[in-house]
C-alpha positions, 0 to 999 in steps of 0.5 A: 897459505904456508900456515895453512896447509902444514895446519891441514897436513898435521891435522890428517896426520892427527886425525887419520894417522893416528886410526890408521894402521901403518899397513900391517905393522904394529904402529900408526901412519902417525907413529910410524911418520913420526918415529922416522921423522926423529930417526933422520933428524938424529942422523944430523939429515938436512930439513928436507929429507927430515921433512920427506922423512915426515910426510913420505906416507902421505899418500896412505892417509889420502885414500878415500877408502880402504888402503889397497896394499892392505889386499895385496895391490899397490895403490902406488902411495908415494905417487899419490903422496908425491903429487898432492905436496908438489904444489907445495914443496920442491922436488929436493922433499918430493923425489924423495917421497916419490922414489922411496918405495923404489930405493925398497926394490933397490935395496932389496937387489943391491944389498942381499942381507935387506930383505931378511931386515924386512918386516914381513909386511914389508916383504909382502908389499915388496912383492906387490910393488914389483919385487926387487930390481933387475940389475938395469933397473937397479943402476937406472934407479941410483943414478937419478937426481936425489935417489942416494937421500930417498935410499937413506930415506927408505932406511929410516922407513924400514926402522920406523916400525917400534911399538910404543916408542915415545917421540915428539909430537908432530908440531916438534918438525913444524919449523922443518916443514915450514922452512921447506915449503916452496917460497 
């Protein structure tokens, strides 16, 4: 089955992803995966954050028509990506993935200088999701199992956005995903 489904994951992102506009930004959902797969394994990450890395936009590519966040609503993605991989991947590569439109609204209220790094599809999105966190909310958010690696994870997101940046192809993270698949 590991086999398999990494087969069907590479396939949509090949196949999809590679159509598919990252949002309103100037790369593909497979550009984009890519380029912040590559900038977390050259920041010497451990194989599941490069695998979250990977696949945190998941949900993008699993809508059935139109991308909602592309009309102003947030379809809730990385909810939606998060639950279809926790049938096959543990929690240290699905937290990540779920929360990494929350270390968003985190960063945007622990570091005030982020949200000028925003693109501005970002801070339209942002918007969207709920804004930046309250100060509670902030603190409530940090404080749960994995959140440091999904806000580290959400840096290399927001980088993740270089028109025509060379990278390696999707199977170059295959040996990533396929040692953090649930055993």
């Amino acid at each position: 089955m590991s086999k398999e489904i990494i087969s069907i994951i590479f396939d949509l992102f090949k196949t999809k992803g590679s159509n598919l506009q990252y949002g309103n930004e100037n790369v593909t959902q497979l550009e984009h995966a890519l380029q912040c797969a590559e900038l977390t394994e050259q920041s010497n990450h451990a194989k599941e954050i490069i695998t979250a890395a990977l696949l945190h936009d998941i949900g993008h590519l699993l809508y059935d028509g139109k991308d909602p966040i592309l009309e102003g609503i947030d379809g809730k993605h990385e909810n939606l990506g998060a639950d279809y991989l926790s049938q096959y991947f543990d929690k240290k590569i699905t937290l990540p993935i779920r929360a990494h439109v929350n270390s968003k609204r985190y960063l945007a209220f622990a570091d005030k200088s982020y949200y000028n790094l925003l693109s501005e599809a970002s801070k339209i999105s942002l918007i969207a999701q709920g804004g930046p966190f309250t100060k509670e909310g902030a603190e409530n958010f940090i404080n749960q199992p994995l959140m440091k690696e999904a806000v580290e994870l959400r840096k290399f997101d927001d980088l993740a956005k270089e028109l025509n940046k060379i990278t390696p192809p999707i199977e170059y993270f295959q040996h990533y995903v396929e040692s953090s698949l649930r055993q």
